[in-house]
C-alpha positions in Angstrom: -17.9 170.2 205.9 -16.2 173.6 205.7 -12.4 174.0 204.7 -11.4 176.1 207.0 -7.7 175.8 205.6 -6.0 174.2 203.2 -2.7 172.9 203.9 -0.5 171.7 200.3 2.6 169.8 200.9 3.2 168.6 197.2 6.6 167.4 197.0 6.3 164.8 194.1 9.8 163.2 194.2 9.2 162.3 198.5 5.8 162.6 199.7 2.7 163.8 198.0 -0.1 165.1 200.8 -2.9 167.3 201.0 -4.2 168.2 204.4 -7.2 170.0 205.5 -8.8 171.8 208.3 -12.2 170.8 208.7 -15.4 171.8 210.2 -19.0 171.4 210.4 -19.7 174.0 212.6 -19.6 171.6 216.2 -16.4 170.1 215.3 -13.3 170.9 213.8 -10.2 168.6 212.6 -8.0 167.5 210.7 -7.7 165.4 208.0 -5.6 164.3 205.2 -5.2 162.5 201.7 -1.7 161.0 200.5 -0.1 159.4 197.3 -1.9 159.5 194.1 -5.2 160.5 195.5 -3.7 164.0 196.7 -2.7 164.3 193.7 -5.7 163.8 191.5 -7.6 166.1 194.6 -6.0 169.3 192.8 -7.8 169.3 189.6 -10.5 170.5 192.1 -8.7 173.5 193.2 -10.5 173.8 196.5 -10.2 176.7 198.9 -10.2 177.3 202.2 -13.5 178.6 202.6 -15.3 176.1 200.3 -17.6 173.5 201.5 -17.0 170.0 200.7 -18.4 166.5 200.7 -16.0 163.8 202.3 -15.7 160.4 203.2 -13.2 159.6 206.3 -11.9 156.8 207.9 -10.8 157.4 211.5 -8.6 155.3 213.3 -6.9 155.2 217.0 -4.4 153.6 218.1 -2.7 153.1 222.1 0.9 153.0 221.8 3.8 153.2 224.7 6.4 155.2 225.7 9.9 154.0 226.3 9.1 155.6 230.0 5.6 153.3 229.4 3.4 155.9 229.8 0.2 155.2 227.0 -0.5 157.6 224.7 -2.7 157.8 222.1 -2.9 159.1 218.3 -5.9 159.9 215.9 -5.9 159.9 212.4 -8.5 161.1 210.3 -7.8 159.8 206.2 -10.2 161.4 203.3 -10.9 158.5 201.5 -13.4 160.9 199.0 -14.0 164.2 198.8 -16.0 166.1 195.8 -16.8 170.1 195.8 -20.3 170.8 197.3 -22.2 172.6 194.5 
């Protein structure tokens, strides 16, 4: 996968995240890591630009409205991810 940007929302006291904008040329998402894992995923000072090995999981879930109308939501979490040398 490519990084096509790198999003670094580091706020150690609240939340720790590190999102990414992904691509492998077809597809492009995102996807993002949390709690101590973002934070050990900066010692490898990636770039957008950089391609990257990663393991996802990808979950859906259907939820309702107060109107009842479904609606659904995605999210992509990198489980791994290691520098492609």
């Amino acid at each position: 996968m490519l990084i096509t940007k790198y999003i670094n929302t580091l706020l150690p006291a609240v939340f720790t995240s590190q999102g990414f904008l992904l691509t492998d040329g077809i597809n492009t998402f995102f996807a993002e890591t949390t709690g101590n894992y973002a934070k050990a995923a900066l010692g490898l000072k990636l770039e957008a630009g950089m391609t990257v090995n990663v393991h996802l999981v990808v979950d859906a879930r259907k939820w309702q409205t107060q109107q009842g109308e479904d609606r659904y939501e995605n999210r992509v979490t990198i489980t791994n991810i290691a520098r492609w040398e």
